[in-house]
N, C-alpha and C positions, 0 to 999 in steps of 0.2 A: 792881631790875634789876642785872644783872651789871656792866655799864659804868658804872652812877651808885655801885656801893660799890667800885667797885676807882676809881673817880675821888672818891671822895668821900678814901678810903682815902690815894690819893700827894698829895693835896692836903693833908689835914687833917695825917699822917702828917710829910710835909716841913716842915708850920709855917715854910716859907719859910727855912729853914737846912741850909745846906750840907754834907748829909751825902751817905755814900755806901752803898748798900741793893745787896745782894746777893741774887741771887735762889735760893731753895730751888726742888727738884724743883714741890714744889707751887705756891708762885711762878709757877713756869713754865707751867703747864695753867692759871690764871688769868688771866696777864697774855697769850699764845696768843689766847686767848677773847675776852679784853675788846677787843685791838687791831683783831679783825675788824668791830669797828665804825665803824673808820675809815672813813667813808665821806659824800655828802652830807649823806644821811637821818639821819645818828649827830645833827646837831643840835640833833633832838627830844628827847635823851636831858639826863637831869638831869643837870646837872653841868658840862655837854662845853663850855659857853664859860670855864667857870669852869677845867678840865683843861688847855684850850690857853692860856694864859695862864700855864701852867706847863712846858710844851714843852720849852724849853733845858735848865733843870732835870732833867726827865724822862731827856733825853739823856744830860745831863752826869754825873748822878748816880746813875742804874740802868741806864741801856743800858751805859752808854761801860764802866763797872766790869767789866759781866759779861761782857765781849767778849776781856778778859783770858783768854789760856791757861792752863788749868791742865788738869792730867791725869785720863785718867778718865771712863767714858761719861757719867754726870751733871753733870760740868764741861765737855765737848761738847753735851750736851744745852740746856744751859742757854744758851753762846752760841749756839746755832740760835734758842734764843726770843730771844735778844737782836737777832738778826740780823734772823730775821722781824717783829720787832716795827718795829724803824726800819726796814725799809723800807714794812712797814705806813702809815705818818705820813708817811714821804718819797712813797709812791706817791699815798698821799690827799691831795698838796699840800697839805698843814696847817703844811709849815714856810716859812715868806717863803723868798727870795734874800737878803736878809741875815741868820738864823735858819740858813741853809745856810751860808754864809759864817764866821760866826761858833765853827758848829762843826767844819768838818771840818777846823781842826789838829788836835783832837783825834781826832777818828774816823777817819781818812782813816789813818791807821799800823795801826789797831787791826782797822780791815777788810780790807786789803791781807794783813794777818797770816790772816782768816779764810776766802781763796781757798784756802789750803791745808788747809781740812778735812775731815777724810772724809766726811760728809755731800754729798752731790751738791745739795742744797736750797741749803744753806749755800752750798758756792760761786759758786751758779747768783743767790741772791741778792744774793750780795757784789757781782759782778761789775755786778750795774745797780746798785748803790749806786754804786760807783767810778762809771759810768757819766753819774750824773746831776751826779754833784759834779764831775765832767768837762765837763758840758751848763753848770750853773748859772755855774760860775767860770774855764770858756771860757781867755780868752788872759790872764785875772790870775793864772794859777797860774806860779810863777817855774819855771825851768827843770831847777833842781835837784829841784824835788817831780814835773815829768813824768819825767824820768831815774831815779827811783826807781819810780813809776806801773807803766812798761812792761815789764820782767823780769817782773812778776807777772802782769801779762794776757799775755802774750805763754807764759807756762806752761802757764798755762788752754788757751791752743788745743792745747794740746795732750792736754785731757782724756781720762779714761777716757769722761765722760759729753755725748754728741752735743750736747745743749743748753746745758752750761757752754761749752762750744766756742762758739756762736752767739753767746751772751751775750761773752763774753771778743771775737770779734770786732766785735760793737757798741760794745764799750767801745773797741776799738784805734783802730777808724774817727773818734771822737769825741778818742780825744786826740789824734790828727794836725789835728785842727782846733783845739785849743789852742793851736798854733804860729802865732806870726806874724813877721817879717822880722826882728824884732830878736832873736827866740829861735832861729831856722831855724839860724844857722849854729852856735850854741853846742852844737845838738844834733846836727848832722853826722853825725856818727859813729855814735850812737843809731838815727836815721834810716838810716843807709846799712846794719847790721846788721839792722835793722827789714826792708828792702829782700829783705834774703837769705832770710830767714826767713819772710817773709809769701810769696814765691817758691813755698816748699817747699810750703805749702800749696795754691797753684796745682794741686799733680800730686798734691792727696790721692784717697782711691780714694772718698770721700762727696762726691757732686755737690753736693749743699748747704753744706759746707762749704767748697768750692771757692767759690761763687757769693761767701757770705759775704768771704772773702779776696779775693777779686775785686773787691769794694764798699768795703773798705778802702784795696786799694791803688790806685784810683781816688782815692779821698780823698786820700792820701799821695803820690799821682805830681806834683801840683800844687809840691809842693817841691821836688825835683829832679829834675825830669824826665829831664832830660840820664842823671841816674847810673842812675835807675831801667831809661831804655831800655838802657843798657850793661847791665844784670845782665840784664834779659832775655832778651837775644841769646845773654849767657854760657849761661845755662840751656836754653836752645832744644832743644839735641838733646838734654839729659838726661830730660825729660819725655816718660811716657808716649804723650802726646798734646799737641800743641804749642797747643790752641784754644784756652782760658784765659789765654794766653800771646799769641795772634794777636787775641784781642778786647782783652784790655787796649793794647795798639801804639796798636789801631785808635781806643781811647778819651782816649791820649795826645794823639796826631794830631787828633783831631776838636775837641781844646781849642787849636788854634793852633798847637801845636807843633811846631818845627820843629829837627831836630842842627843843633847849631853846633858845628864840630871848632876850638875853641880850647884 
C-alpha cells in the first residue's frame, strides 16, 4: 500500500537520526498521496502507529526544511506539498497540544513566510495553520510573536482570492482572543491600528466579507470598547452604508457597555 511504504520508507530511512530530507518533484506527488490518509480509518494501514510516533521528527526534519524559500516553480511546488501535508496531520488531530506546542517556534516564522505565496491553496492553508497554533496556544503566546502574527493576516484580507480573505479573518478573530489583561495594554497600538483597518472592511463591496470583519471586530471590541466606538463614529459618514457599522454599536451595547467620557 502506498501509505505503509512511504511510512515504512521515513521511518526506516530516518533510523531515528537527525537529518534533514528534501523533497524532489517526485517526493512531492508521493508524499501528496500518502498524507490523504490522514484520517480515522488510516489506522488500519501498516505502519500508521508506528509513523506517528515519529511525527515531530517528520515535522522537524521534512516539512519544516522544505517550507524554506527558494526560487522557482518547483521550489514553490514543493512548499505547497509541504504546506498541505502539515496541515493534513494538523487537520487530522494526530499532533497532541504539546506536539503543537513544541513545534511552532519553529514553524510559526516559516509559515507566516508562506501567506505570501502565489498559490491561493498555499495561502489559504497557511492561514488555518496560523490559525490553529492561534486556538492551540491561545493567551501563552508572548506578545512580541502576536505583534509579528498580525501584519501578515491582516495582508491576507486583503487578498486577490475571496477565501484566503475568510480564512485570514478567522485567523484575526482568534488572535484577538489571545490577548488577555496583562498583554491588552502592551499591544495598544496594534490593536487600536487593527481598529482602523478592520473598519475599512466594514464598507467592502463583498457582503460576506463584511459579515466576516464584523465577527472579528465583535471579538476585538471586548478590549477597548471605548476607542473602538470612537473610530466608529469617526467613520460613520465615510461609509457607503452606515449598517455594518449600526449593528456592530448595537453589539457593543448589548455586551454592557456603556461611554465613560474620562
Amino acid at each position: 500500500m502506498l501509505f505503509s511504504s512511504c511510512s515504512g520508507y521515513l521511518v526506516g530511512g530516518l533510523g531515528g537520526e537527525n537529518v534533514s530530507f528534501h523533497l524532489s518533484p517526485s517526493h512531492s506527488i508521493t508524499f501528496t498521496q500518502s498524507f490523504h490518509f490522514f484520517s480515522p480509518p488510516c489506522s488500519l494501514f501498516l505502519g500508521f502507529r508506528q509513523f506517528c510516533n515519529y511525527l515531530e521528527i517528520v515535522i522537524k526534519d521534512i516539512l519544516a526544511p522544505n517550507l524554506q524559500w527558494h526560487g522557482g516553480r518547483t521550489a514553490a511546488a514543493i512548499r505547497t506539498t509541504a504546506v498541505s501535508c502539515l496541515w493534513a496531520l494538523i487537520y487530522s488531530k494526530l499532533l497532541s497540544p504539546e506536539e503543537t506546542l513544541n513545534v511552532e517556534q519553529l514553524l510559526l516564522p516559516k509559515i507566516l513566510a508562506t501567506l505570501d505565496e502565489d498559490s491561493k491553496m498555499t495561502r489559504s492553508l497557511s492561514c488555518q495553520i496560523v490559525r490553529v497554533f492561534l486556538e492551540v496556544i491561545g493567551k501563552q503566546f508572548e506578545p512580541d510573536k502576536l505583534a509579528a502574527i498580525y501584519p501578515e493576516l491582516l495582508k491576507r484580507l486583503d487578498d486577490a482570492s475571496h477565501d484566503v480573505r475568510l480564512e485570514a479573518a478567522k485567523a484575526l478573530a482568534d488572535w484577538f482572543r489571545c490577548i488577555d489583561d496583562d498583554k491588552k495594554a502592551l499591544l495598544r497600538s496594534s490593536i487600536e491600528f487593527l481598529y482602523q483597518e478592520l473598519l475599512v472592511g466594514l464598507d467592502d463591496p463583498n457582503q460576506s466579507i463584511q459579515l466576516a470583519v464584523l465577527d472579528v471586530l465583535k471579538e476585538a471590541g471586548v478590549l477597548y470598547p471605548d476607542l473602538l466606538v470612537e473610530q466608529i463614529k469617526a467613520v460613520l459618514h465615510k461609509h457607503r452604508s452606515p449598517t455594518y457599522l449600526n449593528l456592530l454599536l448595537l453589539h457593543i451595547e448589548s455586551t454592557g457597555w456603556r461611554y465613560s467620557k474620562s
